[in-house]
C-alpha positions as CSV (number, residue, x, y, z in Angstrom):
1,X,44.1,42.7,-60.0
2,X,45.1,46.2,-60.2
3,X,45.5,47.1,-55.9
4,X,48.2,46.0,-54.3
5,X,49.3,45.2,-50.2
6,X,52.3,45.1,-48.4
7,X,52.3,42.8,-45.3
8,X,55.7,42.7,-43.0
9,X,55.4,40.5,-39.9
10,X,58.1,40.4,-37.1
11,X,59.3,37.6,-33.9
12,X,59.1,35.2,-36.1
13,X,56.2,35.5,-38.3
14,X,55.6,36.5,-41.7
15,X,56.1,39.5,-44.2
16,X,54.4,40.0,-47.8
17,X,53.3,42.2,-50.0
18,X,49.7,41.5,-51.0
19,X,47.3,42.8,-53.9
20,X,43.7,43.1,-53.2
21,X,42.1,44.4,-55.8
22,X,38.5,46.6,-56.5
23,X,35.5,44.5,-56.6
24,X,32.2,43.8,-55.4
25,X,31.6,45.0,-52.1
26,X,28.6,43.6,-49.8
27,X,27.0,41.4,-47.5
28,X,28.5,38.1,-47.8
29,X,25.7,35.2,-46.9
30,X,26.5,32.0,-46.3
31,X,25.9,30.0,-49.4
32,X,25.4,32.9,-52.1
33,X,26.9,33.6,-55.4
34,X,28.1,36.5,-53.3
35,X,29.8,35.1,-50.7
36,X,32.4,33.4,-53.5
37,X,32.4,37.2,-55.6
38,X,32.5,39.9,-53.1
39,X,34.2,41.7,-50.3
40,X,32.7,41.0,-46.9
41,X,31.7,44.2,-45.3
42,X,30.7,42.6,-42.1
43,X,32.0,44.6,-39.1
44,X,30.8,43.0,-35.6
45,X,32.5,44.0,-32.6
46,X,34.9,41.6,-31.3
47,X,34.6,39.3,-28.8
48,X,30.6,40.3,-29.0
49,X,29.4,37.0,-29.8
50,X,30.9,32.8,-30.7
51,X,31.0,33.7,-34.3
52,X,31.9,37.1,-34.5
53,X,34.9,36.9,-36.9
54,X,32.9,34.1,-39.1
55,X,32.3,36.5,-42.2
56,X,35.1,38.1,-44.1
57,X,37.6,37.2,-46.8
58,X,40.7,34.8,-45.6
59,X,43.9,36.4,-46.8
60,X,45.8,33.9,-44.9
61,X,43.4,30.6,-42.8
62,X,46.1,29.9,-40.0
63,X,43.2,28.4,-37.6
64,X,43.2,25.8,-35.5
65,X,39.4,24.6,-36.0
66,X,39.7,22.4,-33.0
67,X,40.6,24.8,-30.5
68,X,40.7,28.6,-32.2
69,X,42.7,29.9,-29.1
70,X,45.7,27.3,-29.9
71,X,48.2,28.6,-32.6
72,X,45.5,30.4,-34.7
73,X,47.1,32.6,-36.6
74,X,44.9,34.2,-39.9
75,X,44.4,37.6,-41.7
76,X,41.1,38.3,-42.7
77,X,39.5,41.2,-44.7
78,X,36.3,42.5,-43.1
79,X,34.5,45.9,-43.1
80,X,34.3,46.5,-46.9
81,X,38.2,46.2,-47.4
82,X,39.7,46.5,-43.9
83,X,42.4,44.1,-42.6
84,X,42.6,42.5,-39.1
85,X,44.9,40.1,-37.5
86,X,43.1,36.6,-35.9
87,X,45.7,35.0,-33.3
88,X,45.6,32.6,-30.7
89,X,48.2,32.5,-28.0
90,X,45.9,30.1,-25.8
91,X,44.7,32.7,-23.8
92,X,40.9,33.0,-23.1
93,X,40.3,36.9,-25.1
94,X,36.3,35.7,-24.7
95,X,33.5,34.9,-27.3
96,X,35.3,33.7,-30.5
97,X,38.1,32.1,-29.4
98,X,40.8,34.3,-30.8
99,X,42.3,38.2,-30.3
100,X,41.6,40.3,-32.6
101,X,43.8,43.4,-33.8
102,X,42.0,45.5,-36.2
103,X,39.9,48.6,-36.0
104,X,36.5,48.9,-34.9
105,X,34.3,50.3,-36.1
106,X,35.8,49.6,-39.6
107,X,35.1,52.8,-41.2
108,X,37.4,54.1,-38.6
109,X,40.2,53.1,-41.0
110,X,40.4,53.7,-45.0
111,X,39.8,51.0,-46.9
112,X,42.5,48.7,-49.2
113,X,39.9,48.0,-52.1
114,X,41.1,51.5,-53.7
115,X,43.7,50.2,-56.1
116,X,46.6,50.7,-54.8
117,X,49.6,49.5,-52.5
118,X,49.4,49.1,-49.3
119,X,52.3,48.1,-46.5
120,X,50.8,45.9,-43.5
121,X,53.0,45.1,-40.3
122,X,52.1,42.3,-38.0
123,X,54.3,42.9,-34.9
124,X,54.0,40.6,-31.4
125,X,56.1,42.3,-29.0
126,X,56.9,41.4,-25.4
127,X,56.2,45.1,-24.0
128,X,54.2,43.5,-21.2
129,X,55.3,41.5,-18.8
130,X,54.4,38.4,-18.7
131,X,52.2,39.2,-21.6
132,X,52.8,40.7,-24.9
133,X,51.3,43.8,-27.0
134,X,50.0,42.7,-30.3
135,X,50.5,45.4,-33.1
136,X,49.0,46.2,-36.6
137,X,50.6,48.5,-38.7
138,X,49.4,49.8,-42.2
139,X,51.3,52.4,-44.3
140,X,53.8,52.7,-41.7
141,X,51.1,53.9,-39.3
142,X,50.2,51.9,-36.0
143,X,46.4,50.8,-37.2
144,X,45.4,48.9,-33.7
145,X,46.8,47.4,-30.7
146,X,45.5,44.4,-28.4
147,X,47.0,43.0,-25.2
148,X,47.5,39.3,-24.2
149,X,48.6,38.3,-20.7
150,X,50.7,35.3,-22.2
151,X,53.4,34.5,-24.3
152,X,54.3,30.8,-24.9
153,X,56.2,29.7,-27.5
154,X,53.8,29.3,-30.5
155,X,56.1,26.0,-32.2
156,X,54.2,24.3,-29.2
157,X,51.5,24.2,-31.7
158,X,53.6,24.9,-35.0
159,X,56.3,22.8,-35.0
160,X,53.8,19.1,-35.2
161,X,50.5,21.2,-35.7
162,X,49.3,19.5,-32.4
163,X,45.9,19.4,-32.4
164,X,45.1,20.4,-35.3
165,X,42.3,18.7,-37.5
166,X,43.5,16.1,-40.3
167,X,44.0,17.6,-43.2
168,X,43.9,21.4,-41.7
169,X,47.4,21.3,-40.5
170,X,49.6,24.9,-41.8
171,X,49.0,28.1,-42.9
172,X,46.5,28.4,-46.1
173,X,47.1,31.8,-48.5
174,X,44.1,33.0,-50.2
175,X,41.1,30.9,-48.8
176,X,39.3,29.6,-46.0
177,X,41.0,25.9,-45.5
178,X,38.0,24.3,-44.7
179,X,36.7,25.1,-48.1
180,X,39.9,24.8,-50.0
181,X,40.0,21.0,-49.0
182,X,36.8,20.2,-49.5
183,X,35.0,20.5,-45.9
184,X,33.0,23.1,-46.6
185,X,31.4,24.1,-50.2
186,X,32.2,27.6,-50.4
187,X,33.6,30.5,-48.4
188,X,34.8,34.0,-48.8
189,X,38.4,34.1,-49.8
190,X,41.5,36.5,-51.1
191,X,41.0,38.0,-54.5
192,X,44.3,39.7,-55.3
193,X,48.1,38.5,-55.2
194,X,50.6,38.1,-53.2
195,X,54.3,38.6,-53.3
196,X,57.9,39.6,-50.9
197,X,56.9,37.3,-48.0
198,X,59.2,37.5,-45.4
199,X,59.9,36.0,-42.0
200,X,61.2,38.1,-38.7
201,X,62.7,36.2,-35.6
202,X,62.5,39.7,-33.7
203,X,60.1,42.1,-33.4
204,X,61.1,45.2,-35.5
205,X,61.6,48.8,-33.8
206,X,58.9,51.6,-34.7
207,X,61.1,53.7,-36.0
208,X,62.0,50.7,-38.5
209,X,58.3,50.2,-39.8
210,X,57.3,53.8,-40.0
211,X,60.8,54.5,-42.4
212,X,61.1,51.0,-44.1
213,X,57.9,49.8,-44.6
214,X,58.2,49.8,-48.3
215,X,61.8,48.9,-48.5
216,X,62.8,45.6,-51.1
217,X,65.5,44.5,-48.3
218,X,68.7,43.6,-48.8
219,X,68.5,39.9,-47.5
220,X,71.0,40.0,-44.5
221,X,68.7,41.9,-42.4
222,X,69.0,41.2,-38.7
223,X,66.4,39.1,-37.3
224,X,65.4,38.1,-41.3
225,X,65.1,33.9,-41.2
226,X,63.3,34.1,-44.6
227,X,62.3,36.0,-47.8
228,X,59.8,34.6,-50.5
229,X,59.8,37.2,-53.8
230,X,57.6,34.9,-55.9
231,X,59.6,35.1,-59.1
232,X,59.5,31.2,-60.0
233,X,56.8,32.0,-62.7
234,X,56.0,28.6,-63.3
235,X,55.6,25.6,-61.6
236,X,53.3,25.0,-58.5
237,X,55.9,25.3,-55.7
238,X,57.5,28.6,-54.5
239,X,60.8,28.8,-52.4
240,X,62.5,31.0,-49.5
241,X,65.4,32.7,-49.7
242,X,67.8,34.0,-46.6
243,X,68.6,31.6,-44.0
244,X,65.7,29.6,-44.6
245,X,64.9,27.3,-48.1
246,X,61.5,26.0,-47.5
247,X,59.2,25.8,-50.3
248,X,55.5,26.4,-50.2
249,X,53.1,24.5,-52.6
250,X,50.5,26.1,-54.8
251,X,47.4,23.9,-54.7
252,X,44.9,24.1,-57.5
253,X,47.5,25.8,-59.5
254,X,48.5,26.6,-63.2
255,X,51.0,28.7,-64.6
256,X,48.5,30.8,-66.1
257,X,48.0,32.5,-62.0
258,X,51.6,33.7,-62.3
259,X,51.4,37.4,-62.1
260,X,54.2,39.3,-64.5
261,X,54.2,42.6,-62.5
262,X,56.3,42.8,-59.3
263,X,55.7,44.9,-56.3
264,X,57.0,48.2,-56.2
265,X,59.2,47.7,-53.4
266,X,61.9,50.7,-53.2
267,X,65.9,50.0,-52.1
268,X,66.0,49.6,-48.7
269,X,66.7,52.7,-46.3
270,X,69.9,53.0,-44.1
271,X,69.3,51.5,-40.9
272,X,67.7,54.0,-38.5
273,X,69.6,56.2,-35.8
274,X,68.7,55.1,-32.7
275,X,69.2,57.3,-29.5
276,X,71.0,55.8,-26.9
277,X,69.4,53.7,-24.2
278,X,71.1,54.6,-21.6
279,X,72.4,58.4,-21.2
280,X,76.2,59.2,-19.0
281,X,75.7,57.9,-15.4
282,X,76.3,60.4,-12.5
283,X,76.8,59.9,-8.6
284,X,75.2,62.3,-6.2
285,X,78.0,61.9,-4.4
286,X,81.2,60.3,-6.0
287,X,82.9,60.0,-2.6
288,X,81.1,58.6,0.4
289,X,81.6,56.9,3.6
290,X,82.2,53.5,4.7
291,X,78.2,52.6,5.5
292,X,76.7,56.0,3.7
293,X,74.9,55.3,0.5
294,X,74.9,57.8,-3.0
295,X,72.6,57.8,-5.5
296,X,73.1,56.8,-9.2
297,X,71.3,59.0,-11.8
298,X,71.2,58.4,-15.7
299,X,68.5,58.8,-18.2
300,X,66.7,56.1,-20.2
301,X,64.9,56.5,-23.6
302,X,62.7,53.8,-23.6
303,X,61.6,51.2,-20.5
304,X,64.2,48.9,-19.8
305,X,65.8,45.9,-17.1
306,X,68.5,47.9,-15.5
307,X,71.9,46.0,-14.4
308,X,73.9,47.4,-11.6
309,X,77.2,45.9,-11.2
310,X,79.7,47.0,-8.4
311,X,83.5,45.9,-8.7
312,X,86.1,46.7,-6.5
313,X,89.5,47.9,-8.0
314,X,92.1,46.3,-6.7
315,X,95.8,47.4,-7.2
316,X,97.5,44.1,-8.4
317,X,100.7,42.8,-10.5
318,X,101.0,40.8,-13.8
319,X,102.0,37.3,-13.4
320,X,101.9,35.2,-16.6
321,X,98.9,36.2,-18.2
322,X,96.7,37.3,-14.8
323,X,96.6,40.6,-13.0
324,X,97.3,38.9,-9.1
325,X,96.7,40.7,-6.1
326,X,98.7,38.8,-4.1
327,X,102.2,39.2,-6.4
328,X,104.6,41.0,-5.6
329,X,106.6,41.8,-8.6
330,X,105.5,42.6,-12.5
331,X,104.1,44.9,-13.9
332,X,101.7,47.0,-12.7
333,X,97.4,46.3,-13.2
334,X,94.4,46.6,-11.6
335,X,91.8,43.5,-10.7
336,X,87.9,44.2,-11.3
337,X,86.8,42.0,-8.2
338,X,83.1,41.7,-8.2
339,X,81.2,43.0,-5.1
340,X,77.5,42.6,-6.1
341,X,74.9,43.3,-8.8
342,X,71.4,45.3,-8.7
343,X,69.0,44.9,-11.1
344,X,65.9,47.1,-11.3
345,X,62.8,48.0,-13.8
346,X,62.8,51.6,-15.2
347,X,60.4,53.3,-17.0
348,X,61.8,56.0,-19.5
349,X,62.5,59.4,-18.6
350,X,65.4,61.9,-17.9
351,X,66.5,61.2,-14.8
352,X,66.3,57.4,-13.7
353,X,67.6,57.1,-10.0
354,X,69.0,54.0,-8.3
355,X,70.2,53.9,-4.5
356,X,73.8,52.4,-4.3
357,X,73.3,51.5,-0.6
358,X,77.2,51.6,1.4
359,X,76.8,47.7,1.9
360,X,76.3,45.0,-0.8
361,X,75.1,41.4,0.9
362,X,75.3,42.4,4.2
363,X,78.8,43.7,3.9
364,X,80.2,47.2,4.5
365,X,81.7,48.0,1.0
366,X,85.5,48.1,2.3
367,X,88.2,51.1,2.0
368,X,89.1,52.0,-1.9
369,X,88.2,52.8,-5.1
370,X,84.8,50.8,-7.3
371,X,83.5,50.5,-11.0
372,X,80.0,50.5,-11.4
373,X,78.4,49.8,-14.5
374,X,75.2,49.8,-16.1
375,X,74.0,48.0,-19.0
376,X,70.3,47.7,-19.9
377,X,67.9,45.7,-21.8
378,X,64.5,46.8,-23.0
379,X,61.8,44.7,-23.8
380,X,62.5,44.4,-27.8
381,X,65.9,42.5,-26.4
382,X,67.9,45.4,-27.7
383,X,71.1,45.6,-24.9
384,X,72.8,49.0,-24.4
385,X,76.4,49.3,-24.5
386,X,78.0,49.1,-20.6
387,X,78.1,52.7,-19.0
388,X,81.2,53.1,-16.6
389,X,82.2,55.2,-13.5
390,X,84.4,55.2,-10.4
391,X,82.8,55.2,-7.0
392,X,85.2,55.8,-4.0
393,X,84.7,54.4,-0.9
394,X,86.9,56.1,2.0
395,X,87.0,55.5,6.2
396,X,84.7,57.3,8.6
């Protein structure tokens, strides 16, 4: 086929580049010549009725026919050459069984069928506590957005395919499963190919997929677990690369299905410059009281779990290898004692305020000098390096 797609996936699902080519374009009946030659271009609204998703081509048949809300995971072109993202977290999204990430109405988006490449990015990222924001990216461009209130760990399905029916277990590539074992006679499937499959154990900035989407990779990204690039060219299995060596078997296979051209990938971008996530702290008032409280300000340039942590400084001596307190001889140090920690949620923004109140546990911070340091986490995991300064603490 002359069209190609790219697909990256991140927190640890799949990437791949996949070619869908021009062709017929049309209703897709159960049962017809057509449904086995063309693109579907049904576009029902999701979650509208039990079989909503039913007609459209299977790029990849991840489903869980038992129970469609437990581990489904499946790409499906709909909507005369429109891709959207089936997924099952076990969450109840309503009629169907399964979210659905894609636009709607279809025509809302262009369509793949136009014979060229295309980058798609499938990103599950836990923006929402305790749920997660599902993402679908095309050409570097955020496409749609769903929102699940859950996030269990999907290997509770994956890892055994519990549940699954006999047979049906896996992920299938290009076809409806049902149909590619036998279960069902026919059904609409992928007509294109398929190549630079990769794996993500985190879920990849924005800034990441809008520069990189097209980038070859150099193999040692972080968060890369594996990399398929399809170049066996014979044979009926096809292995990963990076940390992972799993192979994948080709069913219904001959060498003849090997494809000679490769997908355009480019060499991959330097990594992105990120601003910092948390800005220089500042005290409204640097000196206070015994019992008086100051107020902490920084900035924040994303939404983040903010760490306070107070430590008193405590002139002390080297003995051995420790700073002590309590000698009285040695060289010269000073002993970070912890006093108490204070962890809040901030959204992002300029000026993020925290209240350092003059007691920590029920105890009057005592006479001296105190680090406090900040450290954040936002909800892609990424930690900011530990922002530092001095609070003193003097009598009434």
């Amino acid at each position: 086929m002359p069209g190609r797609s790219v697909l990256a996936a991140s927190l640890a699902f799949a990437a791949l580049l996949i070619g869908a080519g021009p062709g017929p374009v049309g209703p897709t009946t159960d049962g017809s010549v057509a449904q086995r030659t063309h693109w579907s271009t049904a576009d029902r609204a999701p979650y509208s009725a039990p079989d909503w998703w039913y007609e459209g081509n299977f790029l990849l048949d991840g489903h869980d026919n038992a129970t469609f809300a437990d581990g489904t995971f499946s790409l499906q072109m709909y909507g005369g050459g429109r891709l959207r993202w089936l997924f099952g977290d076990g969450a109840n999204p309503g009629p169907g069984g399964v979210w659905s990430v894609g636009a709607h109405l279809a025509s809302g988006t262009p369509s793949l069928l136009d014979g060229g490449w295309h980058q798609v990015t499938l990103v599950r990222r836990f923006a929402v506590s305790p749920g997660a924001q599902l993402e679908l990216w095309i050409d570097g461009a955020l496409v749609d957005t769903e929102t699940t209130l859950t996030r269990p760990d999907l290997r509770v399905w994956w890892n055994a395919w519990s549940g699954f029916p006999a047979g049906q277990s896996g992920w299938f590539w290009g076809a409806e499963k049902q149909a590619a074992i036998g279960v069902l006679a026919q059904y609409e499937d992928y007509k294109g190919l398929l190549d630079e499959l990769r794996f993500w154990a985190r879920a990849k900035l924005p800034l990441e997929i809008s520069s990189g989407f097209a980038a070859q990779g150099s193999g040692d990204e972080s968060g890369l677990i594996a990399s398929y690039t399809f170049s066996e060219a014979a044979g009926s299995l096809t292995c990963g690369t990076a940390v992972a060596l799993e192979c994948m078997t080709l069913v219904g296979w001959s060498d003849a299905h090997w494809a000679a051209e490769d997908a355009p990938v480019t060499a991959s971008p330097p990594p992105p410059v990120l601003p910092p996530l948390v800005g220089p702290l500042a005290l409204s008032k640097p000196r206070i009281r015994q019992g008086t409280a100051t107020t902490l300000s920084f900035s924040l340039s994303k939404a983040a779990r903010v760490t306070v942590t107070i430590d008193r400084l405590v002139p002390a001596r080297v003995r051995g290898t420790r700073c002590d307190p309590s000698a009285a001889t040695g060289r010269r140090c000073t002993r970070a004692m912890r006093r108490g920690t204070i962890v809040r949620a901030r959204g992002p923004g300029t000026s993020a305020r925290i209240t350092l109140p003059g007691r920590l546990g029920g105890r009057v911070l005592r006479v001296g000098r105190y680090r406090v340091t900040v450290v954040a986490r936002d909800a892609g995991g990424r930690l900011s390096p530990p922002r530092r300064t001095v609070l003193t603490v003097r009598s009434n």
